[in-house]
Every structure is written in C-alpha cells, then in structure tokens.
mmJSON file of the N, C-alpha and C atoms, coordinates in Angstrom:
{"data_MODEL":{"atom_site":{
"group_PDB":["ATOM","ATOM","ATOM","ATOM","ATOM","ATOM","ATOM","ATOM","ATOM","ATOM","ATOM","ATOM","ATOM","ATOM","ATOM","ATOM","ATOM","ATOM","ATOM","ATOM","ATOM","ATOM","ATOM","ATOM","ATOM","ATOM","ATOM","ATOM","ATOM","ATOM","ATOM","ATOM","ATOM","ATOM","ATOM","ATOM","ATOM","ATOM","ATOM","ATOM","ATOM","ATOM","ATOM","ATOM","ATOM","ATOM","ATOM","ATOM","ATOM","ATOM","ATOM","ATOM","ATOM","ATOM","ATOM","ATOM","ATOM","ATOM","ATOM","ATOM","ATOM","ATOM","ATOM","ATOM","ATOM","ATOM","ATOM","ATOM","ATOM","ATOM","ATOM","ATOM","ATOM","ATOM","ATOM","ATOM","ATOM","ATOM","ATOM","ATOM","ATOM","ATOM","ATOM","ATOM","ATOM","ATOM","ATOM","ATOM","ATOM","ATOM","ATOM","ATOM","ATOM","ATOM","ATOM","ATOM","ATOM","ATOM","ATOM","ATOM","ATOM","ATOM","ATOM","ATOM","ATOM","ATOM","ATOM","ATOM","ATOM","ATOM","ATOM","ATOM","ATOM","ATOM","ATOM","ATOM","ATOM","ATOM","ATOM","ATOM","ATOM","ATOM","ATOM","ATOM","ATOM","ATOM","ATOM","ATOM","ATOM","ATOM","ATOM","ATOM","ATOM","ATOM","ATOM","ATOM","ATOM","ATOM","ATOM","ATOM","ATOM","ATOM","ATOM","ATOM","ATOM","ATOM","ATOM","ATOM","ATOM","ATOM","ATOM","ATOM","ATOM","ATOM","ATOM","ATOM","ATOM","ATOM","ATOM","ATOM","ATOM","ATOM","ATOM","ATOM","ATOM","ATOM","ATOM","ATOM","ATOM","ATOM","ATOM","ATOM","ATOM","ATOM","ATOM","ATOM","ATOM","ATOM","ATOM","ATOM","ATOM","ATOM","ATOM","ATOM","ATOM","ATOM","ATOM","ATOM","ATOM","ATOM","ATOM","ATOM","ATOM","ATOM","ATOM","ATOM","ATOM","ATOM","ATOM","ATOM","ATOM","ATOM","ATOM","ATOM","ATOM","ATOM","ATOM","ATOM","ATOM","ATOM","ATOM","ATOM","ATOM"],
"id":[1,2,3,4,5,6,7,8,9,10,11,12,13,14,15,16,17,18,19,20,21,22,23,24,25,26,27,28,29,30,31,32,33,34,35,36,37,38,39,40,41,42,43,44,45,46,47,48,49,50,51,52,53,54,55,56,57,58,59,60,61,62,63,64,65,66,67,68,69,70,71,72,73,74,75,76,77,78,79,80,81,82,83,84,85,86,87,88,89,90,91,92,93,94,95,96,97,98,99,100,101,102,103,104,105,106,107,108,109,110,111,112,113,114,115,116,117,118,119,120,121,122,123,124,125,126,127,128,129,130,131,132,133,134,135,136,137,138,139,140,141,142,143,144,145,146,147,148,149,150,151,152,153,154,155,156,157,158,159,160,161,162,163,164,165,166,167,168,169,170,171,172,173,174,175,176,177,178,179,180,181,182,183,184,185,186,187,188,189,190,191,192,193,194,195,196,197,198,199,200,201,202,203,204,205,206,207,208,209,210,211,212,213],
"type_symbol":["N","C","C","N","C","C","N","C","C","N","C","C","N","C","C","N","C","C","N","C","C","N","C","C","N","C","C","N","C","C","N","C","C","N","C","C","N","C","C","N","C","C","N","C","C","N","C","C","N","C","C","N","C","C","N","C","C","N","C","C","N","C","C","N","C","C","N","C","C","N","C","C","N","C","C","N","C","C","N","C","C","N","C","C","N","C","C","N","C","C","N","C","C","N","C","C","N","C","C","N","C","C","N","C","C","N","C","C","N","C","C","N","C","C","N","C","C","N","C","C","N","C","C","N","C","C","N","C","C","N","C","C","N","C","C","N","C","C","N","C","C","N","C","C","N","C","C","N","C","C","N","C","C","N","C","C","N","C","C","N","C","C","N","C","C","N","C","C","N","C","C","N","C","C","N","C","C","N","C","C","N","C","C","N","C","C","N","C","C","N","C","C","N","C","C","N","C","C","N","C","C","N","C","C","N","C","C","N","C","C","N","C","C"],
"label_atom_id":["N","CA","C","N","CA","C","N","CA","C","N","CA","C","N","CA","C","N","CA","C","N","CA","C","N","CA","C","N","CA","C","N","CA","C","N","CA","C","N","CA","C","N","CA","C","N","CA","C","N","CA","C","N","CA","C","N","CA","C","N","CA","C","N","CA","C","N","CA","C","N","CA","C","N","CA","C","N","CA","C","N","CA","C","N","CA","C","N","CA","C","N","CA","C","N","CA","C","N","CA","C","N","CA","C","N","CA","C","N","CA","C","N","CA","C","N","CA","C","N","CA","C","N","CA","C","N","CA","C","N","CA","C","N","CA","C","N","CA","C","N","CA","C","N","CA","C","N","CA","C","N","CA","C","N","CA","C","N","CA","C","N","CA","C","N","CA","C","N","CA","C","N","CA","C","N","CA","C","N","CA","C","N","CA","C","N","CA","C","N","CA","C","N","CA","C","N","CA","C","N","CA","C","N","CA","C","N","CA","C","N","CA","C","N","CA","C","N","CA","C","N","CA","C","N","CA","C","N","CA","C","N","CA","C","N","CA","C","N","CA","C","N","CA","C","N","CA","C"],
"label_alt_id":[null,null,null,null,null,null,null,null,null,null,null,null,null,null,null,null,null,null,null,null,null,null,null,null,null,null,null,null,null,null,null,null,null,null,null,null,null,null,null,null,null,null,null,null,null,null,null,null,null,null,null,null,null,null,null,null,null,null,null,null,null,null,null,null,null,null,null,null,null,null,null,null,null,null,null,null,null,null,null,null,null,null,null,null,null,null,null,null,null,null,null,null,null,null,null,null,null,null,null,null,null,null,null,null,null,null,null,null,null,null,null,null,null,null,null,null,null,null,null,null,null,null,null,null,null,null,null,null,null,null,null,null,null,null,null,null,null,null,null,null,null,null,null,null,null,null,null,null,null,null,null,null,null,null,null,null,null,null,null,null,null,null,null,null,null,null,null,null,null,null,null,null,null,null,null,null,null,null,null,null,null,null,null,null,null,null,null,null,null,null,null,null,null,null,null,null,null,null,null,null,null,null,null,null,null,null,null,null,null,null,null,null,null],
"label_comp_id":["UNK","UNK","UNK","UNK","UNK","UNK","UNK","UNK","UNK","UNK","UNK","UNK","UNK","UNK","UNK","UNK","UNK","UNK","UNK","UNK","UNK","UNK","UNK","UNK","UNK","UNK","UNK","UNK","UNK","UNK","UNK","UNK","UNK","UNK","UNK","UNK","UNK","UNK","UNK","UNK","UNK","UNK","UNK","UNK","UNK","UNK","UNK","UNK","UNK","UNK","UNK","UNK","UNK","UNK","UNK","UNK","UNK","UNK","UNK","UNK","UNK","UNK","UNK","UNK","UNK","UNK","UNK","UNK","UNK","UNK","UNK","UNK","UNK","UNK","UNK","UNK","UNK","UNK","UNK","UNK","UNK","UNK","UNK","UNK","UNK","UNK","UNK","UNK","UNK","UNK","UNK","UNK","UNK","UNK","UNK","UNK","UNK","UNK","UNK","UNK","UNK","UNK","UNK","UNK","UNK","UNK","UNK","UNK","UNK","UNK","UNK","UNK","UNK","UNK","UNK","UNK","UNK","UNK","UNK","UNK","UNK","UNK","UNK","UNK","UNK","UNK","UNK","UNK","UNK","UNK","UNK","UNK","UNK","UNK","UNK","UNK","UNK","UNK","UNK","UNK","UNK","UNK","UNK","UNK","UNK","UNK","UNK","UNK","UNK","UNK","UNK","UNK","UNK","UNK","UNK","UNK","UNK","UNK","UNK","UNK","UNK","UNK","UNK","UNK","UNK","UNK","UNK","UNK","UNK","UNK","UNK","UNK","UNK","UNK","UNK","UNK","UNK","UNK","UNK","UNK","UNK","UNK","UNK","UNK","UNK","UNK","UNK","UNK","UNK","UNK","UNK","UNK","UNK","UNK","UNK","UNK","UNK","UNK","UNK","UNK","UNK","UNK","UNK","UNK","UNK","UNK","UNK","UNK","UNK","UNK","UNK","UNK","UNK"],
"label_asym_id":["A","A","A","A","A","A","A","A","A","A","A","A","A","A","A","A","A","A","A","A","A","A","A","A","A","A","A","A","A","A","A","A","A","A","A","A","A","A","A","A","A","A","A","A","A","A","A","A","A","A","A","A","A","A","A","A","A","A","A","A","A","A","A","A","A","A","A","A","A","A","A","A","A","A","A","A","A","A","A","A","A","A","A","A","A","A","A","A","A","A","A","A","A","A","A","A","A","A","A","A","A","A","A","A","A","A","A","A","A","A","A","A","A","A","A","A","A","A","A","A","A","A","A","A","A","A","A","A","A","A","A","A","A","A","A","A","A","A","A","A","A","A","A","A","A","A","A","A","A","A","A","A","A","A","A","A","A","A","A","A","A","A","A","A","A","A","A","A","A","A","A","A","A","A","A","A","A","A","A","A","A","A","A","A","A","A","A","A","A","A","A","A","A","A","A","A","A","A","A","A","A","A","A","A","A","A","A","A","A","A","A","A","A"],
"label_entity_id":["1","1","1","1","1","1","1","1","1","1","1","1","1","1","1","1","1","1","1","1","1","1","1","1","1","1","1","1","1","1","1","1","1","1","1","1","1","1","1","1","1","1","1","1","1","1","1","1","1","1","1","1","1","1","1","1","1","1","1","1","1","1","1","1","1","1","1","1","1","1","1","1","1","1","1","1","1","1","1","1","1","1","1","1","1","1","1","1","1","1","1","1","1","1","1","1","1","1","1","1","1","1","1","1","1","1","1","1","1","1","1","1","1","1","1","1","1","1","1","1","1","1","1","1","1","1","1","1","1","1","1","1","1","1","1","1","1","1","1","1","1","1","1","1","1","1","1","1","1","1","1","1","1","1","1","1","1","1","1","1","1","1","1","1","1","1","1","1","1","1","1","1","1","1","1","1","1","1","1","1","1","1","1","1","1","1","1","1","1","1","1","1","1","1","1","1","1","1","1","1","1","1","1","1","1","1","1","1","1","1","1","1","1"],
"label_seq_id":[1,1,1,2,2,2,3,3,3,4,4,4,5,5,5,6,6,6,7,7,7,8,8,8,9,9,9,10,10,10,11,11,11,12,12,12,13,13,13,14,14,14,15,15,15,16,16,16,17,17,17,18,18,18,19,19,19,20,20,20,21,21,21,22,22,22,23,23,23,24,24,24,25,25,25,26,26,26,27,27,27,28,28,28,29,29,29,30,30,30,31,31,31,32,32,32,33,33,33,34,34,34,35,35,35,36,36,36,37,37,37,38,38,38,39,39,39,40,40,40,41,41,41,42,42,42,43,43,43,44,44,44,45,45,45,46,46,46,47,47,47,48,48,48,49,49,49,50,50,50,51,51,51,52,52,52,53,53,53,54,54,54,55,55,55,56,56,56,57,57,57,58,58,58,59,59,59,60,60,60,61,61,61,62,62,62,63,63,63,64,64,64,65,65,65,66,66,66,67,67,67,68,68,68,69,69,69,70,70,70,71,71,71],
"pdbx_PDB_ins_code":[null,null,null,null,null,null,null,null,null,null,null,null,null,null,null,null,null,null,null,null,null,null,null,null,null,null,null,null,null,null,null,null,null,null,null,null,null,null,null,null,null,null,null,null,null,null,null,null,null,null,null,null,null,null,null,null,null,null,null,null,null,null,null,null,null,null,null,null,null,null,null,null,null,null,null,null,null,null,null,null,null,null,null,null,null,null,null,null,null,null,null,null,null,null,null,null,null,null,null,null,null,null,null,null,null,null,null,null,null,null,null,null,null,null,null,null,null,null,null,null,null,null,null,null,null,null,null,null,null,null,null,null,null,null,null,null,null,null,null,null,null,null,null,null,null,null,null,null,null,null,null,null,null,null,null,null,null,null,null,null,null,null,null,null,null,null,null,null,null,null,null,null,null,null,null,null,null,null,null,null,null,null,null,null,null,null,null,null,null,null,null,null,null,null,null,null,null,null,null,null,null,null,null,null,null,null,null,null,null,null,null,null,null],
"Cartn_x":[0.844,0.0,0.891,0.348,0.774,0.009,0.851,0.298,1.152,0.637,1.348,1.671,2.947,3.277,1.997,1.114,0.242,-0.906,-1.404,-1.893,-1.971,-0.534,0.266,-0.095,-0.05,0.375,-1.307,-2.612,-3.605,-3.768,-3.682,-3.938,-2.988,-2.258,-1.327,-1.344,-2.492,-2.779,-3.432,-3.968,-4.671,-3.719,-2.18,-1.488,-0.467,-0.333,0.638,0.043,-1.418,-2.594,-2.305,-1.967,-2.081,-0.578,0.237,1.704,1.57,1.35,1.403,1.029,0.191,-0.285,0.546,0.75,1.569,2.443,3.399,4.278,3.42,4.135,3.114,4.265,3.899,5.065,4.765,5.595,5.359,5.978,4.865,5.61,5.584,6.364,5.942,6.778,6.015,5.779,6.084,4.939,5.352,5.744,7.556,8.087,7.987,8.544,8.716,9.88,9.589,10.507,10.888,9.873,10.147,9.231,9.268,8.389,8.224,6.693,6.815,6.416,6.998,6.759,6.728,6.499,6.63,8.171,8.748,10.189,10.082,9.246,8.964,8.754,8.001,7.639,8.39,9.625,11.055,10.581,10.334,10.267,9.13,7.964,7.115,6.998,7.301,7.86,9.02,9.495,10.642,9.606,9.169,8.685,7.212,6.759,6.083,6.382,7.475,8.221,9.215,8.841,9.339,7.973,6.986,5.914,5.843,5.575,5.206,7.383,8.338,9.693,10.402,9.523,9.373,8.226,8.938,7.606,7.073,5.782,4.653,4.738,5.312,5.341,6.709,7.551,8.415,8.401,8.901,8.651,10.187,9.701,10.85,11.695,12.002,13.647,14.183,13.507,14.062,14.626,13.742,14.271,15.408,15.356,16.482,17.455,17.577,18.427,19.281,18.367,18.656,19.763,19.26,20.189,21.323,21.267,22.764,23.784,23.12,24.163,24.791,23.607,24.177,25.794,25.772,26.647,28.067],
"Cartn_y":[-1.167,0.0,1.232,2.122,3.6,4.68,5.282,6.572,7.862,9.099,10.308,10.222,11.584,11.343,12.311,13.141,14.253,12.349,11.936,10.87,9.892,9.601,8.944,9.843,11.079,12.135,12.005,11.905,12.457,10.563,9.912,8.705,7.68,7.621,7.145,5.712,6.022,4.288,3.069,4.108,3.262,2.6,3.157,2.677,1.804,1.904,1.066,-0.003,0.117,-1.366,-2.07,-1.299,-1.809,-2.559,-1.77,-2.474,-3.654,-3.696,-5.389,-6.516,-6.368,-7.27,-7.04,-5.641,-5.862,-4.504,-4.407,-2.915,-1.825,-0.558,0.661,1.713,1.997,2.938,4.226,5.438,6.633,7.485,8.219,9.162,10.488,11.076,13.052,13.049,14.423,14.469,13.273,12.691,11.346,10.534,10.503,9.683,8.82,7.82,6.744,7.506,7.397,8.293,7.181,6.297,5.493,4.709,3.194,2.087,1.837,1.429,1.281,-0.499,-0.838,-2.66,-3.183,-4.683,-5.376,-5.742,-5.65,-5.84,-7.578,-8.374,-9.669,-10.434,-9.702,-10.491,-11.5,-10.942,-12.115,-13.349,-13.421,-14.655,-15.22,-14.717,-15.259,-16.076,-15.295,-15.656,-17.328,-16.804,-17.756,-19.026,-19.105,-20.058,-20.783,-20.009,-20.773,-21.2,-20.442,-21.678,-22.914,-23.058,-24.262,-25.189,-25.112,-25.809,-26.643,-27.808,-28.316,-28.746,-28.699,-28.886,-30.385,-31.123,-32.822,-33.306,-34.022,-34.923,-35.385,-35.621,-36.304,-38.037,-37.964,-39.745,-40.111,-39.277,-39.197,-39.441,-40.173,-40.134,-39.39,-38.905,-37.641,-38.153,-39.179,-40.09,-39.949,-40.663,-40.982,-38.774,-37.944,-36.828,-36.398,-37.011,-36.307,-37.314,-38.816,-39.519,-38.52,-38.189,-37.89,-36.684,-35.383,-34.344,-35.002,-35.516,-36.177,-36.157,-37.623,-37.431,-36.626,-35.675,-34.215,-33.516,-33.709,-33.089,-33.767],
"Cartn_z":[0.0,0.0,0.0,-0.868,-0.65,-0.432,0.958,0.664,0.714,1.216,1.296,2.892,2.646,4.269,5.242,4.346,5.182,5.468,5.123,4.576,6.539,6.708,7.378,8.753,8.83,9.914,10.105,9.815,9.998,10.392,10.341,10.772,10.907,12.008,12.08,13.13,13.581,14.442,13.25,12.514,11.267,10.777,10.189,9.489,10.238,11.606,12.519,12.685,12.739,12.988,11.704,9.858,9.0,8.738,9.19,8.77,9.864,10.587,10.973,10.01,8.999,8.041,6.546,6.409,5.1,5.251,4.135,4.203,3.597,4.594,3.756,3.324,2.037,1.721,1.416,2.184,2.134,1.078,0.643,-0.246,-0.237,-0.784,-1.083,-1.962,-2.569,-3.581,-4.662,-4.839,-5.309,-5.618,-4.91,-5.051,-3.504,-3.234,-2.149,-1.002,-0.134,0.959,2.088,2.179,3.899,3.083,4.366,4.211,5.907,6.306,7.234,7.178,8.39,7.982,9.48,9.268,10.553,11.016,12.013,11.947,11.828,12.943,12.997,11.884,10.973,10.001,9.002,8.864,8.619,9.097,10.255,11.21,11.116,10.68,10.304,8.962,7.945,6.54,6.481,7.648,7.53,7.893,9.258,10.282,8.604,8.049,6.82,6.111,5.696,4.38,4.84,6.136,6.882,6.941,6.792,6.58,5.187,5.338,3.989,3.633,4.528,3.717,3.923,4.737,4.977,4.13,3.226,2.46,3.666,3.318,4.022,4.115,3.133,3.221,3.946,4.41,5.652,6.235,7.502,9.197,9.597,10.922,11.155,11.923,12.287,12.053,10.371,9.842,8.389,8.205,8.477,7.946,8.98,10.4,10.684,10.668,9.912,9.704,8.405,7.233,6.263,6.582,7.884,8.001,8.814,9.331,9.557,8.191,7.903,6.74,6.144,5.921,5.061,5.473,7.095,7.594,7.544],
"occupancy":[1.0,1.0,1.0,1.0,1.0,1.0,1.0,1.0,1.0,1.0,1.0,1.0,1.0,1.0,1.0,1.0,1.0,1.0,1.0,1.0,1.0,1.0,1.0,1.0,1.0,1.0,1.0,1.0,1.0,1.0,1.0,1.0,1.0,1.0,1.0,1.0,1.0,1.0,1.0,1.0,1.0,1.0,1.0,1.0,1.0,1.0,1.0,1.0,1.0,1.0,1.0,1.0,1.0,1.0,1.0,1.0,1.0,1.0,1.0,1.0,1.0,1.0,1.0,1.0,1.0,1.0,1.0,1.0,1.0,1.0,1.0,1.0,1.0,1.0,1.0,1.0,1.0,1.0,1.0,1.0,1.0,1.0,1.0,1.0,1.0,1.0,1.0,1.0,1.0,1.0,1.0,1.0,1.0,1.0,1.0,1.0,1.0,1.0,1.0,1.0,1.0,1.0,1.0,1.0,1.0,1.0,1.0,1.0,1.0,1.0,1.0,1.0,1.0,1.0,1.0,1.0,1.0,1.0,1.0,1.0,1.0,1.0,1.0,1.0,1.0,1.0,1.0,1.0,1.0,1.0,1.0,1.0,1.0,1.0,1.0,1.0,1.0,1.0,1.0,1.0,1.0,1.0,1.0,1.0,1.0,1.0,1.0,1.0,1.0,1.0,1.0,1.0,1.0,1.0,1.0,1.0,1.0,1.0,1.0,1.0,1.0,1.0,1.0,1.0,1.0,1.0,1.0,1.0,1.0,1.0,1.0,1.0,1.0,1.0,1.0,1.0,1.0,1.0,1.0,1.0,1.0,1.0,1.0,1.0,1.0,1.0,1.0,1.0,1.0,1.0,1.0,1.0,1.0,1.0,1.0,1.0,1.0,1.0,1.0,1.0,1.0,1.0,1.0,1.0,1.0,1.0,1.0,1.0,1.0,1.0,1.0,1.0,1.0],
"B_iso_or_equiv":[0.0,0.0,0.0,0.0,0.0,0.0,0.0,0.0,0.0,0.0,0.0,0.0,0.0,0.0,0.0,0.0,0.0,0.0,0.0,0.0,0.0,0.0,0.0,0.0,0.0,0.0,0.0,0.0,0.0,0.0,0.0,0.0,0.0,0.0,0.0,0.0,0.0,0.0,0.0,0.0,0.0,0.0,0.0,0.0,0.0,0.0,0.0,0.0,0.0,0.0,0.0,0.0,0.0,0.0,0.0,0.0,0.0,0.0,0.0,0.0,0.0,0.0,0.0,0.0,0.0,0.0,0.0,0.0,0.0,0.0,0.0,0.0,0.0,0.0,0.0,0.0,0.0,0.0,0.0,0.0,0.0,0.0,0.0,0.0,0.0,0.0,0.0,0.0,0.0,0.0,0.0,0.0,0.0,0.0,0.0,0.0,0.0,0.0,0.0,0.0,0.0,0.0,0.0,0.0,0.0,0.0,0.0,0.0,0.0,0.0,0.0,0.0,0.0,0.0,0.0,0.0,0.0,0.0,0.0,0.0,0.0,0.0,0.0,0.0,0.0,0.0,0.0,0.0,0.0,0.0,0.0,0.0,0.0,0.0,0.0,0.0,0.0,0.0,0.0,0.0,0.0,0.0,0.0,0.0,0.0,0.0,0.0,0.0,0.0,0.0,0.0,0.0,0.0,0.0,0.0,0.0,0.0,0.0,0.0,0.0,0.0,0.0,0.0,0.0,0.0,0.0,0.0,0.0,0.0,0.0,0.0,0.0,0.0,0.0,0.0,0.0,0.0,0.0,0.0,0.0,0.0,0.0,0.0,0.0,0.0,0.0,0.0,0.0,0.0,0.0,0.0,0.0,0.0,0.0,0.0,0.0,0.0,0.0,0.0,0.0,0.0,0.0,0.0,0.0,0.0,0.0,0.0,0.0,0.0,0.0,0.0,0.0,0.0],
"pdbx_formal_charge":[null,null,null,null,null,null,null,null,null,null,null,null,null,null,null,null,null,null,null,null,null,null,null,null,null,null,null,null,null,null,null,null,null,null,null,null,null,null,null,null,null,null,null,null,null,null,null,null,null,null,null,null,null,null,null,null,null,null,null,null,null,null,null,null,null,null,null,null,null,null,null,null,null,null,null,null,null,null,null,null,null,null,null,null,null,null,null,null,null,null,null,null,null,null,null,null,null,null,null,null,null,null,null,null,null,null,null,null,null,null,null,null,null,null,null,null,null,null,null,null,null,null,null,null,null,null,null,null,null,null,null,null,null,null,null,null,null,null,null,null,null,null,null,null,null,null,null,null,null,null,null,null,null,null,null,null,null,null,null,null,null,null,null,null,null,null,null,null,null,null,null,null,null,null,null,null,null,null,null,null,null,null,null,null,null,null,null,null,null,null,null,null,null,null,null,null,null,null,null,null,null,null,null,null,null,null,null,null,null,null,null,null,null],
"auth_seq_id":[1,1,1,2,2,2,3,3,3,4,4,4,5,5,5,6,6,6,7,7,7,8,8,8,9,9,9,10,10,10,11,11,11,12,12,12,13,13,13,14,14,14,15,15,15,16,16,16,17,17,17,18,18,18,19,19,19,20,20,20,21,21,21,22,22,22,23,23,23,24,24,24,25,25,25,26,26,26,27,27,27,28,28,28,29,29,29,30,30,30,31,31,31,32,32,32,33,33,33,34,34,34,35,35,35,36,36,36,37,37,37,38,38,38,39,39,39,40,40,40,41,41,41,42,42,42,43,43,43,44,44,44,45,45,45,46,46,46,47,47,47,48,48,48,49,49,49,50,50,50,51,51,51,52,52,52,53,53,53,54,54,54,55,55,55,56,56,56,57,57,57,58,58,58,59,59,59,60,60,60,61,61,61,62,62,62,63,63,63,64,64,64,65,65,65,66,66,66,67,67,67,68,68,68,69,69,69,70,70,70,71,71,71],
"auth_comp_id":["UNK","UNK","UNK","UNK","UNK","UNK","UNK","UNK","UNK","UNK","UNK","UNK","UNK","UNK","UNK","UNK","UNK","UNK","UNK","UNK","UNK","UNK","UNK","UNK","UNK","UNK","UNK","UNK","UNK","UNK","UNK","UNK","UNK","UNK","UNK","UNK","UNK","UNK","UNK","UNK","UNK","UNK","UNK","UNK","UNK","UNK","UNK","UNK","UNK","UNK","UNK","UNK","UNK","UNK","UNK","UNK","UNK","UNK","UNK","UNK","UNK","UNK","UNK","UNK","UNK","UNK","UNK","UNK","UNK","UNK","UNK","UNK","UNK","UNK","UNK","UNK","UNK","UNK","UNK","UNK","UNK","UNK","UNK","UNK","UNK","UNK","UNK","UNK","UNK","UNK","UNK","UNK","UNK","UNK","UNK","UNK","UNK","UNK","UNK","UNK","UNK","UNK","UNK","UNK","UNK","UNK","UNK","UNK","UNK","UNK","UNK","UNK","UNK","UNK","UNK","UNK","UNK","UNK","UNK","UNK","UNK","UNK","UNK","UNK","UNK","UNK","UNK","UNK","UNK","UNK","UNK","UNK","UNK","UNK","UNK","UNK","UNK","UNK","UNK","UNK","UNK","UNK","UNK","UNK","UNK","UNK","UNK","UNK","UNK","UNK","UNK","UNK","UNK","UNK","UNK","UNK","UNK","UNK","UNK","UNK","UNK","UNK","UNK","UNK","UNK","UNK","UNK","UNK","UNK","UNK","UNK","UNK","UNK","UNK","UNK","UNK","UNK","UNK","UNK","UNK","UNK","UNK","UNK","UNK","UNK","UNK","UNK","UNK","UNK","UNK","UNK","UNK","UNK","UNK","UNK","UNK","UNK","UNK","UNK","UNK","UNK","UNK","UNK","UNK","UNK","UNK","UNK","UNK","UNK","UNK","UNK","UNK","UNK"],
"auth_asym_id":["A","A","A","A","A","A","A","A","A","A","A","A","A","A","A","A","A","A","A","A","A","A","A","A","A","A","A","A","A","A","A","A","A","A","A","A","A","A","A","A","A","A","A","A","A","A","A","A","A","A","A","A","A","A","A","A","A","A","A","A","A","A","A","A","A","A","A","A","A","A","A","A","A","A","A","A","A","A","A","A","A","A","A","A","A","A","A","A","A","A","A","A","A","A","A","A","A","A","A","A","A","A","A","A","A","A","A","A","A","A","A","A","A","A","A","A","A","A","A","A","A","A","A","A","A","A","A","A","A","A","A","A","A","A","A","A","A","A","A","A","A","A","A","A","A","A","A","A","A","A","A","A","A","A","A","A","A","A","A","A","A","A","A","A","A","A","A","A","A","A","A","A","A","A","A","A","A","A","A","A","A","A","A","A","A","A","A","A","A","A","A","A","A","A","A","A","A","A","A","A","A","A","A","A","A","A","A","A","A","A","A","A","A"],
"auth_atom_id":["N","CA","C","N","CA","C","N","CA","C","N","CA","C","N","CA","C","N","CA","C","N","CA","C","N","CA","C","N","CA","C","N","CA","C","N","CA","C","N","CA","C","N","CA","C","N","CA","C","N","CA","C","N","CA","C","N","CA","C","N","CA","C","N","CA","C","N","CA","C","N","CA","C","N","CA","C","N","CA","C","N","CA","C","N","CA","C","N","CA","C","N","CA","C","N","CA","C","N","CA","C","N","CA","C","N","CA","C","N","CA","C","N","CA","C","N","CA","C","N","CA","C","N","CA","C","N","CA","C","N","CA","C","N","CA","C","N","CA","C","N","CA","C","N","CA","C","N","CA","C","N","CA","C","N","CA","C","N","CA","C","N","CA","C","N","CA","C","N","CA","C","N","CA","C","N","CA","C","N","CA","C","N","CA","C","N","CA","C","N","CA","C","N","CA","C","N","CA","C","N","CA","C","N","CA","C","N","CA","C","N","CA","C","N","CA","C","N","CA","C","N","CA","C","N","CA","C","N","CA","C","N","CA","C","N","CA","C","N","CA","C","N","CA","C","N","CA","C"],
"pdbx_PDB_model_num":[1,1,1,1,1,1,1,1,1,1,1,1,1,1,1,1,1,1,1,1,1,1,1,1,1,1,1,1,1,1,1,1,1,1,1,1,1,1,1,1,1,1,1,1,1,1,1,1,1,1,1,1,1,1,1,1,1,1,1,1,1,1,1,1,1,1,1,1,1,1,1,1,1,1,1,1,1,1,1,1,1,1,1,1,1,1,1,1,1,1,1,1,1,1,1,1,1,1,1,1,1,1,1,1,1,1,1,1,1,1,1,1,1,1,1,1,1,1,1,1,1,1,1,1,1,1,1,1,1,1,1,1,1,1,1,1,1,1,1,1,1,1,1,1,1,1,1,1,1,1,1,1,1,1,1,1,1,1,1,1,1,1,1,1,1,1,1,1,1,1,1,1,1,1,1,1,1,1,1,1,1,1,1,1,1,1,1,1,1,1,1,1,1,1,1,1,1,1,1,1,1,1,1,1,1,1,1,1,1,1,1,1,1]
}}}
C-alpha cells in the first residue's frame, strides 16, 4: 500500500494497525521516501516456508536420519 506522508500524519494508528499485516510505503511528492513494515515479520515468513519442507510420506527419524548425513 501507498500513501502520502500528510496521509500517514492524519492517521497514524490506522497505518501502525495496518503495517502489521503488510508494508506501507510513504511518499511526497510522489516519489517513495520510507516504508513502514513489521520488523517480525522475517520470522514469520521464515517459520512458513518451513511448513510443507518434509515430504509427508516421511517419518521424522528418516528426515532427521537424512540431516545427519548431510553433515
């Protein structure tokens, strides 16, 4: 989402409630100046694309037999 920084200044709990869910990027005069974001959200991102990274037809010996080996 974008908006202006007067935009930002006239509602600014709106947009701190909104950057928890996605980035908001500020501008004047219409170019991009700041982004406001979740700092956590890395960790969230991360902690999902760890979902779904063991086949299912796995059992989690066999996967942590498998990271052994690796090492």
């Amino acid at each position: 989402m974008s908006i202006t920084a007067t935009e930002l200044k006239l509602n600014l709990g709106k947009y701190l409630l909104l950057a928890e869910k996605e980035d908001v990027f500020i501008t004047k005069n219409g170019k991009i100046v700041a982004k406001l974001t979740n700092p956590f959200q890395d960790r969230v991102s991360m902690a999902q694309s760890l979902f779904g990274s063991v086949p299912a037809e796995m059992t989690l010996e066999e996967a942590q037999e498998e990271r052994r080996n690796k090492i």
